[in-house]
C-alpha positions in Angstrom: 63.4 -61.9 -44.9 63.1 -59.7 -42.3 62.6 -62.3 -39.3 65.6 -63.9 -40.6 67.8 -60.6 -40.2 67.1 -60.2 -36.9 67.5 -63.9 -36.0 71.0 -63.3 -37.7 71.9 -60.5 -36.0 70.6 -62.0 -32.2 72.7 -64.9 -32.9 75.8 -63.2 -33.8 75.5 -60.6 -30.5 74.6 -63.8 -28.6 78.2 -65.3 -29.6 80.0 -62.0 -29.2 78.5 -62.0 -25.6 79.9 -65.4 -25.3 83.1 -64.6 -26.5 83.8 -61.7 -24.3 81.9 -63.1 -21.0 85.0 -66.5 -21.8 87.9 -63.5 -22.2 86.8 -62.5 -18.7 86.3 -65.2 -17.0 89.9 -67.1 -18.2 92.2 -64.3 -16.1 90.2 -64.4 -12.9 89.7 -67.7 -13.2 93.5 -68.4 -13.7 94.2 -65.9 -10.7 91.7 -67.9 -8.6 93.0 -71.3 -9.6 95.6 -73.2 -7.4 99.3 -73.0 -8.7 100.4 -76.6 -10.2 103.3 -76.9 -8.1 105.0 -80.3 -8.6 106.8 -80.9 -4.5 109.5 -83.4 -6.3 110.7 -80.2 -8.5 110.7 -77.8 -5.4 114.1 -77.7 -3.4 114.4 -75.5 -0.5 117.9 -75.1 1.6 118.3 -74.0 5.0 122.0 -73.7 6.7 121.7 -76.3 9.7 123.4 -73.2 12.1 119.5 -71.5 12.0 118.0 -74.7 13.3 119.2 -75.0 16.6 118.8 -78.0 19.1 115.7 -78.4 20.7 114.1 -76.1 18.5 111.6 -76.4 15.0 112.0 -74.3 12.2 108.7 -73.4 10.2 109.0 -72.3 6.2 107.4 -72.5 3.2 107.4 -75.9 0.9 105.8 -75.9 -2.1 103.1 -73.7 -1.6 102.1 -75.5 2.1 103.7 -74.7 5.5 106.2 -77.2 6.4 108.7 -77.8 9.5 111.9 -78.5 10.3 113.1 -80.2 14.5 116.6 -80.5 15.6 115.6 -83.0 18.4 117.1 -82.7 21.7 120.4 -84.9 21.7 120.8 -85.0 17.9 118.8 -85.9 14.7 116.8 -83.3 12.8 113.0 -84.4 11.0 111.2 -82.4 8.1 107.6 -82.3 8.1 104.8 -81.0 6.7 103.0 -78.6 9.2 99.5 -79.2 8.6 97.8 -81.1 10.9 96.5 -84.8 9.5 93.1 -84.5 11.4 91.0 -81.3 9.7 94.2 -78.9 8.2 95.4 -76.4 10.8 98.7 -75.1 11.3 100.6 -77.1 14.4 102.8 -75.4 16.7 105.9 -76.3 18.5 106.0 -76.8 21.7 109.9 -75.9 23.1 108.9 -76.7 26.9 107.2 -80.3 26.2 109.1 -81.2 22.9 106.3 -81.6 20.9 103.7 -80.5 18.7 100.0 -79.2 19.1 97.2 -78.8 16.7 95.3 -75.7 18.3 92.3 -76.8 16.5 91.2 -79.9 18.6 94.3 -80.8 20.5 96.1 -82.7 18.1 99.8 -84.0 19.6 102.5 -85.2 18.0 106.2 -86.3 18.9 109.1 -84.5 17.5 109.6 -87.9 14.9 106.0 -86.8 14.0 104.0 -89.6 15.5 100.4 -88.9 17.2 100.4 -88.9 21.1 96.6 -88.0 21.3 93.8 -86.0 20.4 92.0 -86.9 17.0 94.6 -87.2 14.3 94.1 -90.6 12.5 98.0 -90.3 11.4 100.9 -89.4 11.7 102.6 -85.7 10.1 103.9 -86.7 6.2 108.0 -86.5 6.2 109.6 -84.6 3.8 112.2 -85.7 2.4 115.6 -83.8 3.4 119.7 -84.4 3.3 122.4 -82.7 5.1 125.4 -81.2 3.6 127.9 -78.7 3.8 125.8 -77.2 6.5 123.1 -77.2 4.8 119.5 -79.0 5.1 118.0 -79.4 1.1 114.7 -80.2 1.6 113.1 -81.9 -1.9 
């Protein structure tokens, strides 16, 4: 009766250690976890005024970087800002018009295309309107 006592009693701390170790884990776990962020729910609206021509814009969309061009002569574009090759960041480039990957030399046009280095495609559009002065991206 004895053996069986003890095997009771080990079982049940065993559990409880279970228990507690699972109502540990669940915050940091749901702290570590990425946000479920669905993009066709996220709408973000800049006035066309802060975009000005021959300039890009960078903000945040959805939880990612993304990027906004007034090209030179008209016509804006709304990307994402990461870099279709390994991830990075691109930057604009005022002087050339364009965009570089400061990784490996990624370049894209202003319409997003890739002029050289490695990227295997182009920077994924976002989609965007215009109105009232104002660029609603989503």
């Amino acid at each position: 009766m004895e053996a069986s006592r003890r095997t009771f009693l080990g079982t049940c701390l065993v559990a409880m250690a279970a228990v507690i170790s699972a109502a540990s884990a669940y915050p940091i776990w749901r702290y570590l976890a990425p946000r479920k962020i669905n993009p066709a729910d996220v709408k973000v609206g800049i006035p066309v005024k802060e975009v000005l021509e021959g300039e890009a814009k960078f903000f945040d969309y959805a939880g990612s970087p993304a990027v906004i061009v007034h090209k030179r002569g008209g016509g804006l574009e709304v990307f994402s800002a990461v870099c279709t090759h390994l991830g990075c960041i691109i930057q604009w480039e005022k002087e050339k018009q364009d965009f570089l990957c400061p990784c490996h030399g990624g370049r894209f046009s202003a319409d997003g295309t890739v002029t050289g280095g490695p990227p295997p495609k182009p920077l994924n559009k976002l989609p965007f309107t215009v109105a009232d002065g104002t660029i609603t991206i989503g």
